[in-house]
N, CA, C and O atoms as a GROMACS GRO file, in nm:
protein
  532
    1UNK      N    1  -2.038   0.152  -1.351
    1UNK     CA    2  -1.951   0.167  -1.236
    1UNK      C    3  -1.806   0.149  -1.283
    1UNK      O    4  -1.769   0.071  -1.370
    2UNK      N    5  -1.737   0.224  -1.220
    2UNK     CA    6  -1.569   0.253  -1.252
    2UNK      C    7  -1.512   0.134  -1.233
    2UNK      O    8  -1.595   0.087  -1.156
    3UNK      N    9  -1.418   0.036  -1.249
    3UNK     CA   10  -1.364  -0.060  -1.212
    3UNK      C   11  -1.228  -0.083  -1.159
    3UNK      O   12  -1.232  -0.200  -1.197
    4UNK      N   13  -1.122  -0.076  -1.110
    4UNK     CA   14  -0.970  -0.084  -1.084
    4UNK      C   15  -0.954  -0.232  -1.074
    4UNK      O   16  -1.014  -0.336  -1.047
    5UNK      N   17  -0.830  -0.179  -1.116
    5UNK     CA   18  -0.758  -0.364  -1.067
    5UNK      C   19  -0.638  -0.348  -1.003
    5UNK      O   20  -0.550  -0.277  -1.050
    6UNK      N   21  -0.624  -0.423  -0.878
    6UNK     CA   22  -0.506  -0.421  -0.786
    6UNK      C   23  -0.443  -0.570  -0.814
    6UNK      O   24  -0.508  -0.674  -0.807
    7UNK      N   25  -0.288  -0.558  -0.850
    7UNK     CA   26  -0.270  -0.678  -0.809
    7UNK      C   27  -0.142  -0.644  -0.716
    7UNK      O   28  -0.084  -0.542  -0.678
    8UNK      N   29  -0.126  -0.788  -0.701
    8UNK     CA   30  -0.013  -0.793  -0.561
    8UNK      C   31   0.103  -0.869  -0.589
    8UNK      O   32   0.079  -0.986  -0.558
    9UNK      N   33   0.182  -0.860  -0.618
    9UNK     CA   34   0.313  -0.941  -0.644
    9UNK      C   35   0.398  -0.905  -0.516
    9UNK      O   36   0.392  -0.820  -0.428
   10UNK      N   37   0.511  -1.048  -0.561
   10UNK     CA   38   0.670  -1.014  -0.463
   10UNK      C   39   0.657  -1.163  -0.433
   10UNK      O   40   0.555  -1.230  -0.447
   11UNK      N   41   0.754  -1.197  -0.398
   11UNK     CA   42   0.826  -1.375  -0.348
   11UNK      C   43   0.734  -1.439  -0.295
   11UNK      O   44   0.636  -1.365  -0.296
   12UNK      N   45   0.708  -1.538  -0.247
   12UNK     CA   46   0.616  -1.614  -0.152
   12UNK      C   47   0.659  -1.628  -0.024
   12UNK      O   48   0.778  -1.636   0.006
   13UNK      N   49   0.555  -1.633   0.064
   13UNK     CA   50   0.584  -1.689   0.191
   13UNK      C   51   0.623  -1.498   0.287
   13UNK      O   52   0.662  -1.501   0.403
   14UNK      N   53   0.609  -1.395   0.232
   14UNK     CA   54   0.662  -1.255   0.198
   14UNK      C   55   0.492  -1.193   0.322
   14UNK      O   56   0.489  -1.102   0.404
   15UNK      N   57   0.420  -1.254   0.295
   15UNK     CA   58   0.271  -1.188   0.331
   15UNK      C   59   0.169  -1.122   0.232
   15UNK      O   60   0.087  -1.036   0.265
   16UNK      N   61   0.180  -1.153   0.158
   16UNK     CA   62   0.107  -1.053   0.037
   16UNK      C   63  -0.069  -1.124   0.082
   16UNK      O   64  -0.175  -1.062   0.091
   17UNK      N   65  -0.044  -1.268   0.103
   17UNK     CA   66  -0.188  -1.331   0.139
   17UNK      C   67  -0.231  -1.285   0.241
   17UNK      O   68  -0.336  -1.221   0.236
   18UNK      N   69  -0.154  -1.305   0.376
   18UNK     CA   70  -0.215  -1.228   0.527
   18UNK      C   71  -0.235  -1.072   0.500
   18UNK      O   72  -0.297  -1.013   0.588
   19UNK      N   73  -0.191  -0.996   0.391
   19UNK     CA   74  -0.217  -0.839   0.399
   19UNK      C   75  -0.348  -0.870   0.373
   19UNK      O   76  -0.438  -0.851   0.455
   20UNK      N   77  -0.369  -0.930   0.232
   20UNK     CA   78  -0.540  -0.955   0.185
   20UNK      C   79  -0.600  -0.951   0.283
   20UNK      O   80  -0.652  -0.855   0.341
   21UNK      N   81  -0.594  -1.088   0.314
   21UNK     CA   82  -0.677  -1.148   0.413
   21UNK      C   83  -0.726  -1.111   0.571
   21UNK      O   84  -0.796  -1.170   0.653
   22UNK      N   85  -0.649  -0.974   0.571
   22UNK     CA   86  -0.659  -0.863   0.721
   22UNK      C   87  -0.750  -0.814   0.654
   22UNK      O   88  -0.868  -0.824   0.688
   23UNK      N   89  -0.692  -0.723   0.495
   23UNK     CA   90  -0.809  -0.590   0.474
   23UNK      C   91  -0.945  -0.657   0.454
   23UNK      O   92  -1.049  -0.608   0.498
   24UNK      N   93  -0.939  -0.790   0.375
   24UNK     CA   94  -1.031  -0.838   0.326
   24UNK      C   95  -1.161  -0.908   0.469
   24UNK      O   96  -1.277  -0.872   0.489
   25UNK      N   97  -1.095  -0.994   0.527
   25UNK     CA   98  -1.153  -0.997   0.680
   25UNK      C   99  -1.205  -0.977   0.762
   25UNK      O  100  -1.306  -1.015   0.821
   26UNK      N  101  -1.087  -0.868   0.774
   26UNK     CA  102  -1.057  -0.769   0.896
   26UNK      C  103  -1.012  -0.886   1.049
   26UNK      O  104  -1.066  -0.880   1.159
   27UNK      N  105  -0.928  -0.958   1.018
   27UNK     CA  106  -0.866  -1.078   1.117
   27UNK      C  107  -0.724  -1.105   1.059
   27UNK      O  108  -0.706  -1.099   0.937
   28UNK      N  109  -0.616  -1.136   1.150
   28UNK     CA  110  -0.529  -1.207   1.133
   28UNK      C  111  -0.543  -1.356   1.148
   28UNK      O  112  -0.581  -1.415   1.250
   29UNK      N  113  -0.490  -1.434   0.978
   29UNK     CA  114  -0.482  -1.555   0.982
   29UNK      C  115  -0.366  -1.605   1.115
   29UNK      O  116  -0.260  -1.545   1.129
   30UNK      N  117  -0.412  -1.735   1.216
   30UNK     CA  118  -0.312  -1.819   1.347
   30UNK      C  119  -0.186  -1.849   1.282
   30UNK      O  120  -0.070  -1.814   1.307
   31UNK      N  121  -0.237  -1.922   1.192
   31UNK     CA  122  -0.103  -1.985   1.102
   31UNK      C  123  -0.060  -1.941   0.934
   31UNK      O  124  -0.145  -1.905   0.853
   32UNK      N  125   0.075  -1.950   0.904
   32UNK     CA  126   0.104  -1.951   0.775
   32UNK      C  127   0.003  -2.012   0.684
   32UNK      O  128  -0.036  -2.123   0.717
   33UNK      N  129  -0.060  -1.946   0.544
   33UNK     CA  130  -0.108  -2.042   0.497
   33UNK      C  131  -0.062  -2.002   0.338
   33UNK      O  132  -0.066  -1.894   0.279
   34UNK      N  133  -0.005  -2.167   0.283
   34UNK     CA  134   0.100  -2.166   0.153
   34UNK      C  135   0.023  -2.142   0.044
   34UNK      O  136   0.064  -2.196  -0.059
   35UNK      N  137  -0.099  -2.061   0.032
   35UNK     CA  138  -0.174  -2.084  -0.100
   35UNK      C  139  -0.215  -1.906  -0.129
   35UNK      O  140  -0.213  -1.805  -0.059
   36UNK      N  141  -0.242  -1.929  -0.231
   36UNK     CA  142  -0.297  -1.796  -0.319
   36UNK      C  143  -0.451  -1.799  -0.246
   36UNK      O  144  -0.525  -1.896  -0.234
   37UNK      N  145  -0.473  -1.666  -0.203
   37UNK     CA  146  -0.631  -1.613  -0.130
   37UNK      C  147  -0.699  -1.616  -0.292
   37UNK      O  148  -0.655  -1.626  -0.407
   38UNK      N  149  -0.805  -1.605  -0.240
   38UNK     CA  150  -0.940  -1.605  -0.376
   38UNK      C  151  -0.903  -1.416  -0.411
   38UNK      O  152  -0.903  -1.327  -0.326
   39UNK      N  153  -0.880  -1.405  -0.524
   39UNK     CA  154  -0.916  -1.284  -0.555
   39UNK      C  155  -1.051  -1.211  -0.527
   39UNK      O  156  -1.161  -1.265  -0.533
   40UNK      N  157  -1.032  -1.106  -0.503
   40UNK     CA  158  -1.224  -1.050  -0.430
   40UNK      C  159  -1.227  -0.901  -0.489
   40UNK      O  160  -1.149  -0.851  -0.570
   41UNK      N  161  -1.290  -0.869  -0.453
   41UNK     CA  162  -1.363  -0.710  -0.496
   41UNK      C  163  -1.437  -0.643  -0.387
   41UNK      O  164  -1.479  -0.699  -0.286
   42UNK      N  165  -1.450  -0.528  -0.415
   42UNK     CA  166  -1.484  -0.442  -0.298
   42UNK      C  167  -1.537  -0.312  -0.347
   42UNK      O  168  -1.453  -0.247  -0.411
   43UNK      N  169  -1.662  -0.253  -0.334
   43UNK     CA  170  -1.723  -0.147  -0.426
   43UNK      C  171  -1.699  -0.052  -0.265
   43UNK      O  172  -1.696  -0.084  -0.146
   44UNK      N  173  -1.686   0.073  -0.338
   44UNK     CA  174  -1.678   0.179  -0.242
   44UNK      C  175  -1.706   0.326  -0.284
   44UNK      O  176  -1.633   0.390  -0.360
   45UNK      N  177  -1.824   0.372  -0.223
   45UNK     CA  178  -1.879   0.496  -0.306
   45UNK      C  179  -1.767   0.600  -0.268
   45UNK      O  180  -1.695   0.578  -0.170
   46UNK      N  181  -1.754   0.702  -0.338
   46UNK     CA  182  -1.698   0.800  -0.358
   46UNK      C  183  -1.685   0.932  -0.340
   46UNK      O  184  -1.612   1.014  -0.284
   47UNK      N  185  -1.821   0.921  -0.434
   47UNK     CA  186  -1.914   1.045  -0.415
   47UNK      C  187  -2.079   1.013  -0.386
   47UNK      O  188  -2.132   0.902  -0.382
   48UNK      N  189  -2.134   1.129  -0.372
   48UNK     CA  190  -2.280   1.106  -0.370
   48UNK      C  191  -2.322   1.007  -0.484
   48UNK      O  192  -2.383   0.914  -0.432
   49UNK      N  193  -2.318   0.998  -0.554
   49UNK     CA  194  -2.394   0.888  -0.652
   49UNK      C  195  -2.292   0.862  -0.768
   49UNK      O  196  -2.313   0.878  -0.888
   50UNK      N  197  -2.127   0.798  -0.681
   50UNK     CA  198  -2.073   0.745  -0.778
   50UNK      C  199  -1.989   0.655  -0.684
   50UNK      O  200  -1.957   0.674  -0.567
   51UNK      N  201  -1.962   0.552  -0.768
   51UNK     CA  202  -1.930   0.401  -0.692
   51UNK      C  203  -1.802   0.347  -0.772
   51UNK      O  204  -1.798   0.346  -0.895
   52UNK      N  205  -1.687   0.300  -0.683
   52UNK     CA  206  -1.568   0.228  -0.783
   52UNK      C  207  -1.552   0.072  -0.698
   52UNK      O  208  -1.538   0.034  -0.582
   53UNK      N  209  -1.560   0.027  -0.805
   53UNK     CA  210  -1.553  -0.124  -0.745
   53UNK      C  211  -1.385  -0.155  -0.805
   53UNK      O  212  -1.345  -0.118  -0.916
   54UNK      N  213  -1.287  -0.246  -0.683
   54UNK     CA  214  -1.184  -0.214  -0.688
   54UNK      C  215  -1.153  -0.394  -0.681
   54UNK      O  216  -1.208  -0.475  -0.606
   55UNK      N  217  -1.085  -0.411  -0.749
   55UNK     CA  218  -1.061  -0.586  -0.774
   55UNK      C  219  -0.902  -0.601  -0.714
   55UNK      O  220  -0.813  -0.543  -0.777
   56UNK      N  221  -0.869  -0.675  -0.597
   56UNK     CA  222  -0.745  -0.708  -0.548
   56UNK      C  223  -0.726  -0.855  -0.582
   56UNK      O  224  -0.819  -0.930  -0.551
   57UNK      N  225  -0.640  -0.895  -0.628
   57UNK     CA  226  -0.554  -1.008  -0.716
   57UNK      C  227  -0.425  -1.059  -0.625
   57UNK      O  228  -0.318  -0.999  -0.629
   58UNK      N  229  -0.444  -1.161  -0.555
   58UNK     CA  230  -0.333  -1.230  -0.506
   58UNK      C  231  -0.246  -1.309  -0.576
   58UNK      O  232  -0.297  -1.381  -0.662
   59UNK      N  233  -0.131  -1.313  -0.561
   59UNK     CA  234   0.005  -1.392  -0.668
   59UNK      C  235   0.059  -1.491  -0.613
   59UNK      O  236   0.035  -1.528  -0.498
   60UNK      N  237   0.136  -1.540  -0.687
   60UNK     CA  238   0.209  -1.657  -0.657
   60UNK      C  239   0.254  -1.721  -0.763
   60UNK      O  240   0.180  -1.783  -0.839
   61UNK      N  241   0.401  -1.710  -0.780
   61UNK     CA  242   0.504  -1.795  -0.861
   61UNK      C  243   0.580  -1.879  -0.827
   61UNK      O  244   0.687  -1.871  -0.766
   62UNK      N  245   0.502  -1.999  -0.884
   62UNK     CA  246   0.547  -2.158  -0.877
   62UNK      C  247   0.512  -2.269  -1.012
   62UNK      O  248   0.417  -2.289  -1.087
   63UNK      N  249   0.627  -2.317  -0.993
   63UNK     CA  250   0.664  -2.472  -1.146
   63UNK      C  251   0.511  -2.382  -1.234
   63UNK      O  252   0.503  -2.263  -1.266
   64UNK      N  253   0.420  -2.480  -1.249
   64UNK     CA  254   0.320  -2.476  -1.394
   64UNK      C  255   0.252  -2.302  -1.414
   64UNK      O  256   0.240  -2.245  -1.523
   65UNK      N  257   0.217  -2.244  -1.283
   65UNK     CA  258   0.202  -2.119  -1.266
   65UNK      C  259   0.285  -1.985  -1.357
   65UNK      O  260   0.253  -1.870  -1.390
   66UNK      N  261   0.373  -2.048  -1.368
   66UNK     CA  262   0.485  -1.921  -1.384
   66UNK      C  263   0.450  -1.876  -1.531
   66UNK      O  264   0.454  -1.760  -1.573
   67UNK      N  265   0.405  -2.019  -1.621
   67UNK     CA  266   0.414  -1.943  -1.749
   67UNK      C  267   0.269  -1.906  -1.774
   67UNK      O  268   0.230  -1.921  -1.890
   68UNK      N  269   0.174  -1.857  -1.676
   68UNK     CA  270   0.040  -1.789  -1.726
   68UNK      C  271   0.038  -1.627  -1.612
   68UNK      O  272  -0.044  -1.535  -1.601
   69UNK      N  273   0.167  -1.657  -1.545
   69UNK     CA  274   0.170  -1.527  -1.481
   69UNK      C  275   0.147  -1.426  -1.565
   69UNK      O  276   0.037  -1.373  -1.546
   70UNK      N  277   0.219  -1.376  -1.659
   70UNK     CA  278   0.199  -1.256  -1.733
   70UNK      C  279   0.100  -1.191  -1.779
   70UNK      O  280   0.092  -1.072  -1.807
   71UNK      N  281  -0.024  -1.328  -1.788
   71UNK     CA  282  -0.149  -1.306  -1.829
   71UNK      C  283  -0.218  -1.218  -1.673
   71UNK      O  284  -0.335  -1.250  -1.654
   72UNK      N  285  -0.188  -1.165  -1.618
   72UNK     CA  286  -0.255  -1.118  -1.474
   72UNK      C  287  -0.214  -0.948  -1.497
   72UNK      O  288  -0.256  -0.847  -1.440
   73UNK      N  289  -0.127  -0.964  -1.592
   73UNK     CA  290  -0.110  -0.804  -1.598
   73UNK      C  291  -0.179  -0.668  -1.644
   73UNK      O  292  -0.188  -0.555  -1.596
   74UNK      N  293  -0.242  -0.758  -1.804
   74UNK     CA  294  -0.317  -0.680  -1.883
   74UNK      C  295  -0.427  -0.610  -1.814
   74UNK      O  296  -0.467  -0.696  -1.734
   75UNK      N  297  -0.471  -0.546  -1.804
   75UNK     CA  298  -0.602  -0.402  -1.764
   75UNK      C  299  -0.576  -0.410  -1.615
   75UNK      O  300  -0.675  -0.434  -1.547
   76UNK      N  301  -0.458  -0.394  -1.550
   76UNK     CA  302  -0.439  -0.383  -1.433
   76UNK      C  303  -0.403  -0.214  -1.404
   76UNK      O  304  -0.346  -0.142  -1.485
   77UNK      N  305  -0.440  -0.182  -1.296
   77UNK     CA  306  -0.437  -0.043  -1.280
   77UNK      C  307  -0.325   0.010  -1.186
   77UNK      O  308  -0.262   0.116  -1.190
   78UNK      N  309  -0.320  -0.091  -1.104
   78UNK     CA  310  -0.220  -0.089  -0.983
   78UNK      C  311  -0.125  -0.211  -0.971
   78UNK      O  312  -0.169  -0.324  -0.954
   79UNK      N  313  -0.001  -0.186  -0.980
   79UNK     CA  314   0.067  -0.326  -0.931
   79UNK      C  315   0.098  -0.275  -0.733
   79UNK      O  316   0.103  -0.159  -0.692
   80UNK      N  317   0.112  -0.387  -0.659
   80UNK     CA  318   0.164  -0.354  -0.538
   80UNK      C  319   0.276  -0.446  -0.490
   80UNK      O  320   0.257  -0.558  -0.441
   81UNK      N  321   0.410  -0.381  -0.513
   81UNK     CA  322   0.539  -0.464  -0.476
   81UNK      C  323   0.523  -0.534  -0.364
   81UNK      O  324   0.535  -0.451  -0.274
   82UNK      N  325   0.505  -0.626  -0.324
   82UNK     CA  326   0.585  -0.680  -0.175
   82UNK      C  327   0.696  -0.699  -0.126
   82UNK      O  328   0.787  -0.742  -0.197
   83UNK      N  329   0.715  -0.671   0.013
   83UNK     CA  330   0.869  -0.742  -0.020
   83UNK      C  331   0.845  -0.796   0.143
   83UNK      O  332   0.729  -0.774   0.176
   84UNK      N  333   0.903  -0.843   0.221
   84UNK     CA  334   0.874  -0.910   0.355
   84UNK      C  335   1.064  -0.812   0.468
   84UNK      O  336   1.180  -0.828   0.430
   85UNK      N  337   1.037  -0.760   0.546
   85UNK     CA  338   1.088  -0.678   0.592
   85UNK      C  339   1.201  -0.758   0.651
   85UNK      O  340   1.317  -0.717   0.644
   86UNK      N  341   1.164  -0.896   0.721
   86UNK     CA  342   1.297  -0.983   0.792
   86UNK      C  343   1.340  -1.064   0.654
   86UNK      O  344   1.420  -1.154   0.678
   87UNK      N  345   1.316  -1.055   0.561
   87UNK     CA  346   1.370  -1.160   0.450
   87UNK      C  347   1.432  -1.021   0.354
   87UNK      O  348   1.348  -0.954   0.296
   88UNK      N  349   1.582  -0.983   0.341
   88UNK     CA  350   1.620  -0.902   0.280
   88UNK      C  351   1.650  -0.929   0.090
   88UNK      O  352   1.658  -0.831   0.015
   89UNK      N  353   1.661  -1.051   0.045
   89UNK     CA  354   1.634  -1.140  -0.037
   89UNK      C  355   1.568  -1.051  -0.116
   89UNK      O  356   1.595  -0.986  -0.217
   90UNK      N  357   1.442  -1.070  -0.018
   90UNK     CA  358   1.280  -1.023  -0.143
   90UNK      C  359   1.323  -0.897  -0.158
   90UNK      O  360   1.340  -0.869  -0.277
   91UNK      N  361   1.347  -0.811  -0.082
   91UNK     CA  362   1.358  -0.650  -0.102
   91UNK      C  363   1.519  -0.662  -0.248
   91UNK      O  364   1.508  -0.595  -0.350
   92UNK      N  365   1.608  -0.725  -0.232
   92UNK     CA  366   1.652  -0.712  -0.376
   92UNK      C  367   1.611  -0.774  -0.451
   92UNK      O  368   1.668  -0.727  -0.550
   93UNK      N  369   1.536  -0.869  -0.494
   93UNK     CA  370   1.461  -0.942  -0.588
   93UNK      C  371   1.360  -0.810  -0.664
   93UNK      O  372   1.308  -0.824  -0.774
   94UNK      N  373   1.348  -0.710  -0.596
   94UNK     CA  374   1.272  -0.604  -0.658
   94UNK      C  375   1.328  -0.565  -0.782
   94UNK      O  376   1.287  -0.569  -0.898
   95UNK      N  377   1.431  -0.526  -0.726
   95UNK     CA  378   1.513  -0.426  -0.826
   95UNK      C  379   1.534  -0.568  -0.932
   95UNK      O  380   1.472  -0.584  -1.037
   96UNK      N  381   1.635  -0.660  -0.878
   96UNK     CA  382   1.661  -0.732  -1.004
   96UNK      C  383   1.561  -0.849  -1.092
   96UNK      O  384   1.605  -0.916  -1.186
   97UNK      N  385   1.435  -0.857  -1.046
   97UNK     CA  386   1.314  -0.973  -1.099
   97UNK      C  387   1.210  -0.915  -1.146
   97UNK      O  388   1.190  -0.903  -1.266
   98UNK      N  389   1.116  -0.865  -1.034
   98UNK     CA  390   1.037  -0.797  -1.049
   98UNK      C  391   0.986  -0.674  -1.089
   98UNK      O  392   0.866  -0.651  -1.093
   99UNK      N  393   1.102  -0.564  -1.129
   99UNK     CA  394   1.066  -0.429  -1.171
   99UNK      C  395   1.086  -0.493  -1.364
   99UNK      O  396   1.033  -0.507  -1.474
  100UNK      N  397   1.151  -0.502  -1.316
  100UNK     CA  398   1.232  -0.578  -1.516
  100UNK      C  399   1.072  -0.649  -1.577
  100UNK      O  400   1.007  -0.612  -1.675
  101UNK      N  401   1.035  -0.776  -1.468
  101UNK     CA  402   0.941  -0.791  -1.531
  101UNK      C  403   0.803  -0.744  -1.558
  101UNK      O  404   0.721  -0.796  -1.634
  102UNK      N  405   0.782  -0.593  -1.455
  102UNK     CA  406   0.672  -0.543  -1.543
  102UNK      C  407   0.676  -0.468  -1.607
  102UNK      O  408   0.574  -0.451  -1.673
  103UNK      N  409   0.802  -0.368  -1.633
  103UNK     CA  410   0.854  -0.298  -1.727
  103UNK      C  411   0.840  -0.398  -1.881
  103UNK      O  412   0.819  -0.352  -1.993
  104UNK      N  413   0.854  -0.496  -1.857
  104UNK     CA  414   0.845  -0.572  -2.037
  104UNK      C  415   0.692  -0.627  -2.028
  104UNK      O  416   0.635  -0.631  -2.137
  105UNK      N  417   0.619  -0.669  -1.923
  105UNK     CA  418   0.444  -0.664  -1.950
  105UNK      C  419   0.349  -0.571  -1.928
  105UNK      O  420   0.241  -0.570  -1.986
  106UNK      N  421   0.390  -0.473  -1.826
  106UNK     CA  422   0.311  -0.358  -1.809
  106UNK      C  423   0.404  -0.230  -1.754
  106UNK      O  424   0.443  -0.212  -1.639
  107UNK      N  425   0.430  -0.143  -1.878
  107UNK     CA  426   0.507  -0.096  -1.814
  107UNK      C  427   0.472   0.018  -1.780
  107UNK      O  428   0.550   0.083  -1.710
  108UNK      N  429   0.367   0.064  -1.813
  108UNK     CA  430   0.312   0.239  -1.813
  108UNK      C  431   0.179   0.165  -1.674
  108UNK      O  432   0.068   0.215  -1.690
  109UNK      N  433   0.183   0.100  -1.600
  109UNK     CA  434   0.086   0.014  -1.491
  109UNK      C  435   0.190   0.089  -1.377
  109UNK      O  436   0.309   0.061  -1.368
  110UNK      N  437   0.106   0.205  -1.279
  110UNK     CA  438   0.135   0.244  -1.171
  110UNK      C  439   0.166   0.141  -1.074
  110UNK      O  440   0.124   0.026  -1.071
  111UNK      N  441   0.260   0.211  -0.980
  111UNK     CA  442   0.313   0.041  -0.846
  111UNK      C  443   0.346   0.152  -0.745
  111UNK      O  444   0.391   0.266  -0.760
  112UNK      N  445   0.321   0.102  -0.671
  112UNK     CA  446   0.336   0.107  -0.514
  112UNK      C  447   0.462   0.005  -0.441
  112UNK      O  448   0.487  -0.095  -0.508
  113UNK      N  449   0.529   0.020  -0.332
  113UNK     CA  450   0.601  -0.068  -0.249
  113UNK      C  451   0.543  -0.070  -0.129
  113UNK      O  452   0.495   0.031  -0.077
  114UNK      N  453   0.544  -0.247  -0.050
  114UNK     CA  454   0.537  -0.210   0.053
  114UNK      C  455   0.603  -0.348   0.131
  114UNK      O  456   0.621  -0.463   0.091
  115UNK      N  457   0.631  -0.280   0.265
  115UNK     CA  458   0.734  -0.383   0.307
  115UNK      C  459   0.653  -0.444   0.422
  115UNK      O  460   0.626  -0.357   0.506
  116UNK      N  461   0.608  -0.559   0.452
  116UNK     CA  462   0.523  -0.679   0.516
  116UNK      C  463   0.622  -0.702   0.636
  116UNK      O  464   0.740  -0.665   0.633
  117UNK      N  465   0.575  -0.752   0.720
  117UNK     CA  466   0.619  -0.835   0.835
  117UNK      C  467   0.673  -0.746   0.937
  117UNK      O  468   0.726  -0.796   1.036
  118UNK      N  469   0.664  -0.597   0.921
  118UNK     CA  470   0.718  -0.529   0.989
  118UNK      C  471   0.756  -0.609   1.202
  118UNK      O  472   0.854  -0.612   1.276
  119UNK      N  473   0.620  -0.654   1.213
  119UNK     CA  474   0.635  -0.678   1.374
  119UNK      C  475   0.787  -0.755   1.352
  119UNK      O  476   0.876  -0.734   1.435
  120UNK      N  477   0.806  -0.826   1.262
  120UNK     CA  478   0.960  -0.900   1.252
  120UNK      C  479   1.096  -0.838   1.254
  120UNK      O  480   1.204  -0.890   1.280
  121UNK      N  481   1.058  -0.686   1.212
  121UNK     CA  482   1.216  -0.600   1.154
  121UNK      C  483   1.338  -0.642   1.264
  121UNK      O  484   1.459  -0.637   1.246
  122UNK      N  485   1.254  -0.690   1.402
  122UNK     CA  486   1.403  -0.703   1.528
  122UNK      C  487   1.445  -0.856   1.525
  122UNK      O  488   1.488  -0.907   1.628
  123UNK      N  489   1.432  -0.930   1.410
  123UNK     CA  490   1.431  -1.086   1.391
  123UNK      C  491   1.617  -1.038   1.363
  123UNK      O  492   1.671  -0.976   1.273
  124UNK      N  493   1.676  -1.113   1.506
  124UNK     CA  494   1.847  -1.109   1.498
  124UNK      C  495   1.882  -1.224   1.386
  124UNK      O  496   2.000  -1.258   1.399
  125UNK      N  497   1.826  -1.283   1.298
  125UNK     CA  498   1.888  -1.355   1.264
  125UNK      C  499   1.934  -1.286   1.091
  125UNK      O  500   2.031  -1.305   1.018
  126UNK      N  501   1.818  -1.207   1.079
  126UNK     CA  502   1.874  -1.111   0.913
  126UNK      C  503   1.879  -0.983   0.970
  126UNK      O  504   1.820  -0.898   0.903
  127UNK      N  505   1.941  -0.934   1.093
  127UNK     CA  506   1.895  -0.813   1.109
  127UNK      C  507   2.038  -0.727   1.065
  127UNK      O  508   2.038  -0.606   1.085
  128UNK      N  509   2.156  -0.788   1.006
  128UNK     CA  510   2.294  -0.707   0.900
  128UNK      C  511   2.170  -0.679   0.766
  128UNK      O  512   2.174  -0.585   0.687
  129UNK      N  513   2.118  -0.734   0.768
  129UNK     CA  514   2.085  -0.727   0.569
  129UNK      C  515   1.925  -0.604   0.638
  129UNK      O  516   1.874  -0.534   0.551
  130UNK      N  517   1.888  -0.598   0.725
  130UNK     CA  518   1.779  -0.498   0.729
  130UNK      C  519   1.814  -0.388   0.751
  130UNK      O  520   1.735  -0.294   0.745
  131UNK      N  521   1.939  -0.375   0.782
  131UNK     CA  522   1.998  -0.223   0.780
  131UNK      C  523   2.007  -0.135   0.666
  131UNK      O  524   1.978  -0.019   0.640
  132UNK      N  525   2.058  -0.233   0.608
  132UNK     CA  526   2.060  -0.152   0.433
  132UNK      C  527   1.888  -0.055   0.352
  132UNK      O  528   1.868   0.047   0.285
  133UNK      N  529   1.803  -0.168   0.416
  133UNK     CA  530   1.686  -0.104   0.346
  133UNK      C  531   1.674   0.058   0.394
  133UNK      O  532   1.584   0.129   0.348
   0.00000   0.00000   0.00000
């Protein structure tokens, strides 16, 4: 059986866990929750008699964490940017943190963007810095 690997990067606190944890679910978590989801897998046939089992990888960079991050990159197939839609922050942290750093660990590793929290985009309190996106 074929295998992929998804992982998920971008800032914390951004949603990368509640995206999981919808597809993975199929529920929205009540409350914030500050921790990395269990990485999981998910087989899904294709064709008549062929099957890809697809591995999604939740992140999180913090103090002792940071220096085994890099190790999450190798045989990854997919990276998926996050960025959190009312926090304009994360959306430049792309360009200047996160593209840099998988360009020097994975750099030929396909990526996707996607921007989280949308129900938030009318949050008046960053809504000068959401214009720009």
């Amino acid at each position: 059986m074929e295998k992929l690997k998804i992982v998920f990067i971008g800032d914390g606190a951004i949603g990368k866990t509640t995206l999981l944890m919808i597809y993975d679910l199929k529920y929205l978590p009540e409350e914030y929750i500050p921790s990395v989801y269990d990485n999981f897998s998910k087989t899904y046939k294709i064709e008549k008699n062929k099957e890809i089992e697809i591995e999604f990888w939740d992140t999180e960079r913090n103090g002792e964490f940071d220096r085994s991050f890099p190790l999450i990159y190798p045989q990854t197939d997919l990276i998926v940017i996050c960025f959190a839609i009312d926090y304009y922050y994360s959306f430049e942290k792309i360009e200047s943190f996160w593209i840099p750093e998988i360009e020097h660990y994975s750099p030929n590793t396909k990526r996707i963007l996607i921007g989280t929290k949308i129900d938030l985009r009318n949050n008046r309190r960053k809504n000068k810095s959401i214009k720009r996106i």
